[in-house]
C-alpha positions, 0 to 999 in steps of 0.5 A: 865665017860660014866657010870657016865653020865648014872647014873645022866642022870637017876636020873634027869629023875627020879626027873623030872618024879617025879616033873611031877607027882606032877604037877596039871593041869589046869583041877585039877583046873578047877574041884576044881573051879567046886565045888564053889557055882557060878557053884553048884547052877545051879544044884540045884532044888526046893531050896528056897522058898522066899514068897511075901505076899498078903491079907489074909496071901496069897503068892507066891513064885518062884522056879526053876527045871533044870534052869526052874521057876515055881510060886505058889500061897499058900492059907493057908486057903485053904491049897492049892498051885497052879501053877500060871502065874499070878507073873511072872516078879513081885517082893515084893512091895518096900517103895518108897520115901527113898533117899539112906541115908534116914530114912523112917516114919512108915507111909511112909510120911516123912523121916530124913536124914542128912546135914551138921551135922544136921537133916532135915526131908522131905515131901514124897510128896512134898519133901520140906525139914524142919530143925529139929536140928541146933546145929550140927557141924563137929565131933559132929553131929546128928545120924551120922554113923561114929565112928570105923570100921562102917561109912555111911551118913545114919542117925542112929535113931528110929521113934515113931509107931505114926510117930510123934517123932523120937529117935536119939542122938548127938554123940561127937567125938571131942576128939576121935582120928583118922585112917588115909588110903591114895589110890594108884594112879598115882599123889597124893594119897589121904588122908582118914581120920575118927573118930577111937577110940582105945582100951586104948583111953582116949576119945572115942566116946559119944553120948548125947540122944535125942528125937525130936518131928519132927511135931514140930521141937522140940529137947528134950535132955534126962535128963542123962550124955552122953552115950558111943558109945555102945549097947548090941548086937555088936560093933556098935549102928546100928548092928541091922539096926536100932538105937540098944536098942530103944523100944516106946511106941506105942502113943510116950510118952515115950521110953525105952532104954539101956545104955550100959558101956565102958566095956559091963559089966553094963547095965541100963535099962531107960524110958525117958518121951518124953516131959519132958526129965525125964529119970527113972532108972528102973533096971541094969545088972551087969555081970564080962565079958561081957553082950549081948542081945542075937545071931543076935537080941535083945531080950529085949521088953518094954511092956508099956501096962501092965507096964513090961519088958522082958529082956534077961540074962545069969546070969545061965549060959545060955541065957534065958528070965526074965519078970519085974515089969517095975515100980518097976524094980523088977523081977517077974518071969524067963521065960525060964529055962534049959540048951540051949540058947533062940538066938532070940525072934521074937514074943511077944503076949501081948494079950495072954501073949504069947513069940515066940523064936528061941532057940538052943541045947534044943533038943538032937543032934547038939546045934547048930540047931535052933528051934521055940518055944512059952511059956506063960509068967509065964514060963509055957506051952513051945512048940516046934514048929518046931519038925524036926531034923535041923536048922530051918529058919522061916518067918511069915505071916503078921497076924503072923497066918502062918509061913514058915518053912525051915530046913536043916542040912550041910548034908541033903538038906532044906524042906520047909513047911507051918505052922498054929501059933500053929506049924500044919503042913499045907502044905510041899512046897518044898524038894530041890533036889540036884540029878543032883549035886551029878551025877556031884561028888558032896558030902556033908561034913560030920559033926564030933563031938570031945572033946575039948582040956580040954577032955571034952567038945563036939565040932562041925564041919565038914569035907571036903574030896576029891570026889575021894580018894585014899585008903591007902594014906594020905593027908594033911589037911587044918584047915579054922578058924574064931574064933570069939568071935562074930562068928564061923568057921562054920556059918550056919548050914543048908544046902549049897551046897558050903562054900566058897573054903572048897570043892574046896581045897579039890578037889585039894588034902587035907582034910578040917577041920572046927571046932567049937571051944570053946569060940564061941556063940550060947552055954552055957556062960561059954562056950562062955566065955572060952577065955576072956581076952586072946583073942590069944588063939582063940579056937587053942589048940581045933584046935589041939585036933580036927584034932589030934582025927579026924586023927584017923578016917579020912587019915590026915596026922598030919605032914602037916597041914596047916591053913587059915582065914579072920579078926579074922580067919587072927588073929588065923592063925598068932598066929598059926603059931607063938605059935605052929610053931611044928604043923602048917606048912603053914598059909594063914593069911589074914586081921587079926587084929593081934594087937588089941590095933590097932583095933577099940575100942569097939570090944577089950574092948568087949570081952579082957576088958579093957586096965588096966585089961588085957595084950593086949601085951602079945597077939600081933602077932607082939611079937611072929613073931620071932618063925615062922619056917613054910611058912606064907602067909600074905594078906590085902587090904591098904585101909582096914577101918574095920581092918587097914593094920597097924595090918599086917605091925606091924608082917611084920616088926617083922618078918623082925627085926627076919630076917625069910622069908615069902610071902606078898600080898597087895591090894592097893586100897581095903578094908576089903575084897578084892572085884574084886580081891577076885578070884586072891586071891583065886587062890592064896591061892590054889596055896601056899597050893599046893606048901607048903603044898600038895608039889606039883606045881600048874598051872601057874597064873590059871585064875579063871572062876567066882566071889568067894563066900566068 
């Protein structure tokens, strides 16, 4: 019996010694959380350069060594920088006399806003208001914001450079249907309600094109059908910030715009007559998946002077520009050719028939770098401007003589220089200096590039380890994924010292991998195309093929992988766990939009197509619930008015039906991110990864120490 005693009394010893072992503590924490960017920044020195433009194409800018700020004054003319007292405490000049939900003239003497569904403009100076539209009514109002997951009281239009006109629309929503969020609070909760077509909807929102001569409270309907609720850069009409595909001619005679279809497959390209309402169809674009007007802006310009277009296609594959005959519609030349991708034309010189763009993958290393160019229009004499290997950031002078020049990669800290037009260097401004991070245990990620999952294809990413590794021993890894199509995992590619929570995790015992997939943009068409119409593929299998070949370099243990992501990333963790519940192990899926046929209707319609043309039912998370054999955290906030909690419900129920266990956080009163509790959920999604995934037991109900940066 003694003996007995003895041998359970050693084991239990024994277990709790190992459970001991396994503990973290406050402290594992404590250096985790050290690694996130609201405790990295502050040792950090020489990192932006931000400038404040004055007369000449002078400016200053303000910048900080060991907490420290200094202020410089550059000449570029000169070619100086000088230590300055002379701005301290001051700021950029702002634009005054915008309210909150106001649109201010180019002149800065009116602006528009709305009330009661139409559009007044306002005096700047007097602030007497003026009604400009008065057949505006409820669900079919003037320039208003609000059909999907995007909606604000700021009118949604474009002033003529005279600011004279302005070009907006009446957007009809009286047959689309509506989302409905109710609060949590003690009493009643109360009713949200909002215009939020769907996928399959018959009726969605339209918008009737307008021109109205504000001087004159004139109103000219443009001579066309209405228009869907679409634009050829994303999922909304203002993704830009402005009214999306809407370029003047400088007197106000005219304006050019695009009509984009329901699908995003057809474009047309118009020029209305401003006094007439005459609209003149001058070409259109027709493509099988889904057309865009490049990466972040809009890419296309109406050139009223010499009667041409530039417009950006991908019709060979890769995002380039093309010059048109704007009165025959016919074109006249391609003007960028090769195989990178032309992301966003921020300069067009009709003087000197002169393009200025950003362009990725035309150099050799990463494609995801981002350089400055300049070609004639006739294709001819291209120049790179920004010769540096890196992801380039620019700022141009007023004159667009000079241009600030910031470049980096995820691994090197930014240098920032100064540039004459012609890409001359004038003037390094500043190296960022990252010493007294990295004598803190600071380290950079390391980026990686494997083949896809069709063995052929170059993907990119990068790799977060512990500061403090263990030889011989392997970890588990965790895989953060965003999987677009609109986006990536990664985001940018220049230099920061922490993204998001990757470090941090890392810290606490894990690999972290970031991948970017296939089917994400910023690379070929077909590239970006990979996934169309099936939209739960959401680049895994190139997941799975990544951490499988970086296993072979870096101590990934493959029999313990977990998975994470935000929206798109809560969709591709789901299907993850429920489509290859053999590889990943533990999921933290939050907000995803796992039914997209419960999700606002332009962004499915996108990049799936239509209802009638693809199975959005075979791609529903709900409908593969039951092959969960993992742990799956699923999050979202109940008031969530981009991704609507219903999408997450729809798996909890499916999960339920299929009797298999898994863990629910809600917020009842956030919204698509979770605001004040965004560190309470970080906190908990290092404590699951450390319970399931590294097995181990986390501090009890951690308090994190500051806001979390994603």
């Amino acid at each position: 019996m003694n003996k007995y005693w003895l041998t359970v009394t050693a084991c239990t010893l024994a277990i709790t010694a190992n459970a001991q072992q396994k503990a973290l503590t406050v402290k594992d924490y404590e250096r985790a959380e050290s690694f996130m960017s609201y405790n990295t920044a502050k040792y950090i020195d020489h990192a932006s350069v931000q400038p404040n433009w004055l007369e000449g194409d002078k400016f200053w800018y303000t910048t900080k060594t060991n907490g420290t700020e200094q202020t410089f004054l550059v000449d570029p003319v000169k070619k100086t920088k000088t230590l300055t007292t002379d701005y301290k405490g001051s700021a950029m000049p702002s634009r005054r006399g915008a309210g909150r939900n106001e649109v201010l003239s180019p002149d800065g003497k009116k602006t528009i806003l709305i009330k009661d569904y139409n559009l007044f403009v306002k005096d700047v100076a007097t602030g007497k208001l003026t009604q400009l539209t008065t057949d505006g009514i409820k669900d079919y109002g003037y320039a208003t914001d609000n059909a999907g997951w995007k909606h604000s009281d700021a009118p949604i239009l474009r002033w003529s450079p005279d600011s004279k006109k302005i070009a907006t629309f009446q957007q009809d929503q009286r047959n689309s249907k509506e989302m409905y969020l109710v609060t949590t609070n003690v009493g009643a909760p109360v009713l949200k309600a909002w215009k939020y077509p769907l996928p399959g909807d018959k009726q969605i929102a339209t918008i009737r094109r307008v021109v109205i001569d504000v001087e004159n409270a004139k109103v000219v309907s443009l001579n066309i059908p209405a228009d869907q609720h679409r634009a050829t850069l994303s999922d909304d009409i203002s993704s830009s910030g402005t009214f999306d595909d809407i370029d003047w001619k400088a007197d106000g005679t005219e304006v050019a715009f695009v009509s984009t279809s329901r699908d995003h497959k057809n474009e047309k390209f118009r020029i209305a007559n401003t006094t007439t309402g005459a609209v003149r169809e001058v070409f259109e674009e027709t493509v099988k998946t889904q057309y865009e007007s490049g990466q972040g802006a809009i890419n296309w310009r109406y050139l009223p002077a010499s009667k041409e277009i530039i417009w950006y296609s991908e019709r060979d594959d890769w995002g380039h520009l093309y010059l048109y005959d704007a009165t025959s519609g016919k074109l006249k030349n391609q003007i960028t050719k090769g195989d990178f991708v032309v992301t966003r034309l921020v300069k067009v010189d009709e003087k000197t028939r002169t393009l200025y763009f950003m362009a990725n993958g035309r150099e050799k290393g990463n494609p995801y770098f981002s350089h400055l160019y300049k070609i004639s229009f006739n294709g001819k004499n291209l120049a790179l401007l920004t010769p540096e290997e890196g992801n380039h950031q620019v700022v141009f002078s007023p004159s667009f003589e000079y241009f600030v020049d910031t470049y980096s990669q995820p691994d090197v800290p930014a240098v920032t220089v100064l540039r004459s037009i012609s890409g001359k260097l004038i003037n390094t401004l500043e190296k960022t200096d990252v010493s007294r991070l990295t004598a803190i245990g600071w380290k950079a990620p390391i980026p990686v590039s494997v083949k896809a999952k069709d063995g052929k294809t170059d993907i990119y990413g990068l790799v977060f380890t512990p500061t403090k590794m263990d030889a011989g021993q392997k970890y588990p890894v965790i895989d953060y994924i965003y999987p677009g199509p609109q986006g990536g995992s990664v985001g940018s590619w220049s230099f920061a010292a922490s993204r998001g929570d990757n470090q941090a995790l890392a810290e606490l015992g894990f690999i972290v991998v970031v991948i970017e997939g296939t089917s994400n943009p910023d690379r070929s068409k077909s590239f970006h195309d990979m996934s169309y119409g099936n939209m739960a593929e959401n680049t895994l299998p190139d997941q799975i093929a990544a951490i499988r070949q970086l296993s072979a370099k870096y101590p990934i243990d493959t029999t313990k992988v977990g998975i994470w992501g935000h929206s798109g990333g809560g969709f591709a963790t789901a299907a993850a766990m429920f489509r290859y519940p053999d590889f990943f192990k533990v999921g933290i899926s939050e907000s995803g939009n796992h039914e997209n046929r419960n999700y606002e209707d332009d962004w499915g319609e996108r990049y799936n197509g239509l209802v009638e043309n693809s199975d959005y039912e075979a791609q529903a998370n709900q409908n593969y619930a039951k092959n969960l054999k993992g742990k799956l955290m699923l999050v979202h906030g109940m008031m969530d008015d981009n991704v609507p909690p219903y999408n997450t419900l729809l798996v909890v129920e499916a999960l339920e039906k299929a009797n298999k266990s898994f863990d629910l956080v809600i917020f009842p009163n956030s919204a698509h991110g979770y605001g004040e509790y965004s560190p309470y959920m970080t906190r908990r999604r290092w404590d699951y990864f450390v319970q399931h995934l590294l097995g181990a037991e986390p501090p009890k109900d951690y308090q994190m120490k500051g806001p979390t940066a994603r």
